[in-house]
C-alpha positions in Angstrom: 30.8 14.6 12.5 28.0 14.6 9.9 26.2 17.6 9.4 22.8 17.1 11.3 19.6 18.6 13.0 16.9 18.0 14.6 13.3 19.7 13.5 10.0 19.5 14.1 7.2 18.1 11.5 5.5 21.0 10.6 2.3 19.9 9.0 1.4 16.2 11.5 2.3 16.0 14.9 1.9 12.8 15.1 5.0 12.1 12.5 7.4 9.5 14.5 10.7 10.4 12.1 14.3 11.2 12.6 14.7 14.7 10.7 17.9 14.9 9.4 19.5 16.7 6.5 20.3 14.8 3.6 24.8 14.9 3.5 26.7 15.7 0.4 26.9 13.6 -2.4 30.2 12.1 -1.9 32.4 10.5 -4.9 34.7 7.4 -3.2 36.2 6.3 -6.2 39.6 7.6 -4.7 38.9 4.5 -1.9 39.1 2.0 -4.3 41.1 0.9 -7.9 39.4 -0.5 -11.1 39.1 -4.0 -11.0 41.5 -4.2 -13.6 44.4 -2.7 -12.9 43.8 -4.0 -9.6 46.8 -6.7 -8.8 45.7 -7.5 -5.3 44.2 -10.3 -3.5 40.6 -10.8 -2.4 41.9 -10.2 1.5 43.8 -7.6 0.7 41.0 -5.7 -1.3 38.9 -6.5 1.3 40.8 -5.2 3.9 40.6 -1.8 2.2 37.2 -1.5 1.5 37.1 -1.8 4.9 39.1 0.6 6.0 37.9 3.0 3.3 34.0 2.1 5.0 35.3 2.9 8.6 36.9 6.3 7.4 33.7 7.5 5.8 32.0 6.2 9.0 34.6 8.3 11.0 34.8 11.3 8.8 31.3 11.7 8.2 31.2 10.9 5.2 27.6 9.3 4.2 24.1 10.1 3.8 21.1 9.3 6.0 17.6 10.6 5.2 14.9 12.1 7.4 14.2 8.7 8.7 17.5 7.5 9.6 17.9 5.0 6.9 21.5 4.6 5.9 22.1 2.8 2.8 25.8 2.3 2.9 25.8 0.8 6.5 22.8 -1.2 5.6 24.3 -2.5 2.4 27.5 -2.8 3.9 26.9 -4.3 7.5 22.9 -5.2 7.6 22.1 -6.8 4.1 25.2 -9.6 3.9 23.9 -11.4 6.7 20.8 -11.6 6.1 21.7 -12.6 2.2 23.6 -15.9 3.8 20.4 -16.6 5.6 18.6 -15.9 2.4 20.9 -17.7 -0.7 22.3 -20.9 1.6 19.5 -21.8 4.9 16.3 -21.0 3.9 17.0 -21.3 -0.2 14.4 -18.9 -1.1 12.8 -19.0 -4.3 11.0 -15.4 -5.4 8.1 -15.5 -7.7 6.3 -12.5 -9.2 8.8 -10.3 -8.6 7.8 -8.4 -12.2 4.6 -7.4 -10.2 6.7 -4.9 -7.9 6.1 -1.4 -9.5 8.4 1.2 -10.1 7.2 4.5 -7.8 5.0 4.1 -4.4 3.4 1.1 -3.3 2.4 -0.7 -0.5 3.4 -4.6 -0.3 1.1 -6.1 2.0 2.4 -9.4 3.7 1.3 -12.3 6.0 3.4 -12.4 9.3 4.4 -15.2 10.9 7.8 -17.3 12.7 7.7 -16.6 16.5 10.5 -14.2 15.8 10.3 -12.0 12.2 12.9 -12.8 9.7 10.7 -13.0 7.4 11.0 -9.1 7.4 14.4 -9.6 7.0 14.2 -12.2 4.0 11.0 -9.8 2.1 14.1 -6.7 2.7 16.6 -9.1 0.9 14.8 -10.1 -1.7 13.2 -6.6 -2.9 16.5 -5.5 -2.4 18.6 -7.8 -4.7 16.1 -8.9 -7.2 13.5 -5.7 -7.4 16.2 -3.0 -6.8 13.9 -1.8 -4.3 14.6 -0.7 -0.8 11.4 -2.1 1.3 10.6 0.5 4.0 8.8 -2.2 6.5 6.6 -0.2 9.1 7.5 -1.6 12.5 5.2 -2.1 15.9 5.9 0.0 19.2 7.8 -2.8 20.6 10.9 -2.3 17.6 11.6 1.0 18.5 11.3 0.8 22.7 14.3 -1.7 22.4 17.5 0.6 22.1 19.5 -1.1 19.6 17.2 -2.9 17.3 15.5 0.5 17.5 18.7 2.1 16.3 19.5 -0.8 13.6 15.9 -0.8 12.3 16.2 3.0 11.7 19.2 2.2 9.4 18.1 -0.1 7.7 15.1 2.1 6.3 12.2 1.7 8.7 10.2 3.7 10.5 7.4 3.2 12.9 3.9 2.0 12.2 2.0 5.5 11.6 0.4 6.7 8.6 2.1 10.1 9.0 5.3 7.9 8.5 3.6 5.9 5.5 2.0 8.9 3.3 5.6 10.8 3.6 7.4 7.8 2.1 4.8 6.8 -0.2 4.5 10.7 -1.6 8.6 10.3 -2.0 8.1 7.1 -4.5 9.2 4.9 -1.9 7.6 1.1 -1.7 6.6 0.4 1.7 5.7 -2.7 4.1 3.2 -3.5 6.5 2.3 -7.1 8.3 -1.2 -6.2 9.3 -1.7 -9.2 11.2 1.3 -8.0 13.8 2.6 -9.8 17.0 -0.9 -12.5 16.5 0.5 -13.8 13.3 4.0 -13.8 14.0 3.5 -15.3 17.6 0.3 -17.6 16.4 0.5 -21.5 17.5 2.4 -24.0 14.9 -1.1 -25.2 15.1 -2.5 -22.5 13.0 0.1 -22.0 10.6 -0.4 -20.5 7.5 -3.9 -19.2 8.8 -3.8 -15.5 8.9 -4.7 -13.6 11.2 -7.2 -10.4 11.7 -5.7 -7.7 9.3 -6.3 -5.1 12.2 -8.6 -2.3 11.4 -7.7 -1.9 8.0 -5.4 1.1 8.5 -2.9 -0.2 5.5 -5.9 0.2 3.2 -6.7 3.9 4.4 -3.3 5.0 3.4 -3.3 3.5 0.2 -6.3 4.4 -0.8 -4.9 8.9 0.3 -1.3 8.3 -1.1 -3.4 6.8 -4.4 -1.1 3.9 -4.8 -1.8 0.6 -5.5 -1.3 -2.5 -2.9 1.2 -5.5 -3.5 -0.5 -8.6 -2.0 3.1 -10.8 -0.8 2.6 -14.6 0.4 6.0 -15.9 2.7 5.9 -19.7 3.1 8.5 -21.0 4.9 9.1 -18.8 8.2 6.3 -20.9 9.6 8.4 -24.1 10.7 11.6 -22.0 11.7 10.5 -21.8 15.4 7.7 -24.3 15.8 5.5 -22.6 18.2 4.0 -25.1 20.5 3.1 -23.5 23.9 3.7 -19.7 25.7 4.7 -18.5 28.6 2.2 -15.9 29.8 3.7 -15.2 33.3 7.3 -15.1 31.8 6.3 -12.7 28.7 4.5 -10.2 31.3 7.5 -9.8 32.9 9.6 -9.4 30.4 7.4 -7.1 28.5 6.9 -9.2 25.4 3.5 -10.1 23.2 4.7 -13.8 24.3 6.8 -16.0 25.6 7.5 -19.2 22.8 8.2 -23.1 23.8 9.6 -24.6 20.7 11.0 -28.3 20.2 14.4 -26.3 21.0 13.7 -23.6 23.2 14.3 -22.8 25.7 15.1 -26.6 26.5 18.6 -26.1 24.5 19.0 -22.7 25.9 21.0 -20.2 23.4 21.3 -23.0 20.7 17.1 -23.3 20.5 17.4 -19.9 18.9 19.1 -21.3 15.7 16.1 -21.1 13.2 15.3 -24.4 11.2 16.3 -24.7 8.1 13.2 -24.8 6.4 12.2 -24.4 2.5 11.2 -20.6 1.9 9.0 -19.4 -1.2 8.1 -15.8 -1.5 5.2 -14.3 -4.1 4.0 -11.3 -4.8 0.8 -11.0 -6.8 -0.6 -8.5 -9.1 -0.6 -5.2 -7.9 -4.5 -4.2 -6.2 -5.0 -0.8 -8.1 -7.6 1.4 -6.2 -8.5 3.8 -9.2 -11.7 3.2 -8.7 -11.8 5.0 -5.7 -11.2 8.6 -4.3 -9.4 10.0 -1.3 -12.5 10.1 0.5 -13.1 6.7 0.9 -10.5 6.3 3.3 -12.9 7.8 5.8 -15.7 5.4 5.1 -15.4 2.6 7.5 -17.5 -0.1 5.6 -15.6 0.5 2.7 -12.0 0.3 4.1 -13.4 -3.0 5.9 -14.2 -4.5 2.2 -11.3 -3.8 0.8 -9.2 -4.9 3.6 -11.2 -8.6 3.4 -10.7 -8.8 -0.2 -6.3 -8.0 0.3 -6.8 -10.6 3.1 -8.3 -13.5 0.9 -5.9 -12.8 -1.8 -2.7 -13.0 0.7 -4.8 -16.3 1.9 -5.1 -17.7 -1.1 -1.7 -16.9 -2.3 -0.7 -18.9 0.6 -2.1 -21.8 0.0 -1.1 -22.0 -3.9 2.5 -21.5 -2.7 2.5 -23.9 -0.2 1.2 -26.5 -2.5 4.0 -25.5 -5.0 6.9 -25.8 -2.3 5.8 -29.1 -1.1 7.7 -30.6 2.1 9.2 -28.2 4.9 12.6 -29.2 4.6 13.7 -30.5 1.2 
């Protein structure tokens, strides 16, 4: 079993993290050959890498950090399928990608697609293309729900606090936030590509104490994957959801309506928002939080609506 304990945040209570010691660092290069010298098949190297994986898995034999992120079983078993998603359905197309810092920051999206792979998509494409491990801050809702709870948690995300943000940010690590929440991602096809209220600017008051800059993202595309056109008050009440969807597919085709359309996705990130003009203190100012948070707003907005006009029609 891997060597683990649980401890208590000793400096913020109100810390919502998995504390867990870092494991050993482990060389595997006895699981596999070089390439090279390496006279079997595809299946057959496959098969081995997998068994090598589910050893380690058995034996221990992996690291997970404080949070619960695991980077082999999220590399391994999380990231492929979302990279088929990525590469062959939606076809994304990244833009600014340069503009993704090295050290902390905090990439600042618009939310949207009744349910949120855009997450999922903004995780593969720092991942493969920034070399940057996005650590997406989640609502209550993610982490109530047993096993997405558990899978979020490996795959390097943590719960929507800023005790949770300053510790990853002070660690170098680029985090996300949707400030719009469960209103833009369950917001009528109607008002696509309209954002929503950034909340109370919270993103911008942990910026602004970690002293890193913010990375203003626009996602087009996640917009027509579950065309929105009525709810279900009654039904989400009683199911303990923000909403209940009626799509074009769903729930008239029952399980099949959850397929996501295969619509045209484009993601940019703009230049990083540097806040050096500003000290620690402002964070407790409420006026200027609020004009900050306006002007990462209108920049997402705007973003939006350059990219859309660059991708063109939904589904080509």
């Amino acid at each position: 079993m891997m060597n683990a304990r649980h401890g208590h945040a000793d400096d913020d209570q109100d810390a919502q993290v998995i504390r867990l010691d870092a494991a050993r660092q482990h060389d595997h290069q006895g699981d596999r050959k070089d390439d090279a010298a390496d006279d079997r098949s595809p299946l057959e190297r496959g098969i081995a890498s997998g068994l090598a994986f589910l050893r380690r898995r058995l034996s221990g034999d992996y690291e997970v950090d404080e949070f619960g992120f695991d980077p082999e079983f999220n590399s391994t078993i999380l990231l492929p399928p979302a990279r088929a998603l990525y590469e062959h359905w939606f076809r994304v197309e990244l833009a600014g990608v340069e503009n993704v810092p090295d050290g902390g920051a905090l990439v600042v999206a618009n939310h949207s697609g009744v349910i949120p792979l855009d997450a999922l998509m903004l995780s593969v494409a720092l991942h493969d293309h920034a070399g940057r491990q996005v650590r997406l801050l989640g609502a209550d809702l993610v982490y109530q729900i047993p096993v997405l709870a558990h899978l979020a948690r490996k795959a390097g995300h943590t719960l929507a606090c800023q005790a949770d943000a300053a510790r990853l940010l002070a660690k170098g690590e680029l985090v996300g936030v949707f400030p719009e929440g469960f209103k833009g991602v369950g917001k009528p096809f109607a008002e696509r590509y309209k954002l929503q209220r950034f909340g109370r600017g919270g993103f911008v008051g942990t910026a602004l104490r970690a002293g890193v800059p913010i990375v203003p993202c626009a996602i087009v595309g996640a917009e027509e994957i579950y065309p929105k056109i009525a709810d279900v008050p009654a039904l989400a009440r009683l199911l303990g959801l923000p909403y209940f969807p009626v799509t074009p597919t769903f729930p008239l085709l029952g399980p099949a309506g959850l397929v996501p359309l295969p619509s045209k996705w484009m993601i940019q990130f703009g230049e990083p928002m540097t806040l050096d003009e500003y000290d620690a203190d402002t964070a407790d100012d409420p006026m200027a939080v609020f004009d900050i948070t306006d002007q990462v707003r209108e920049n997402v907005q705007q973003m939006l609506y350059e990219t859309l006009l660059r991708r063109g029609p939904a589904f080509l």
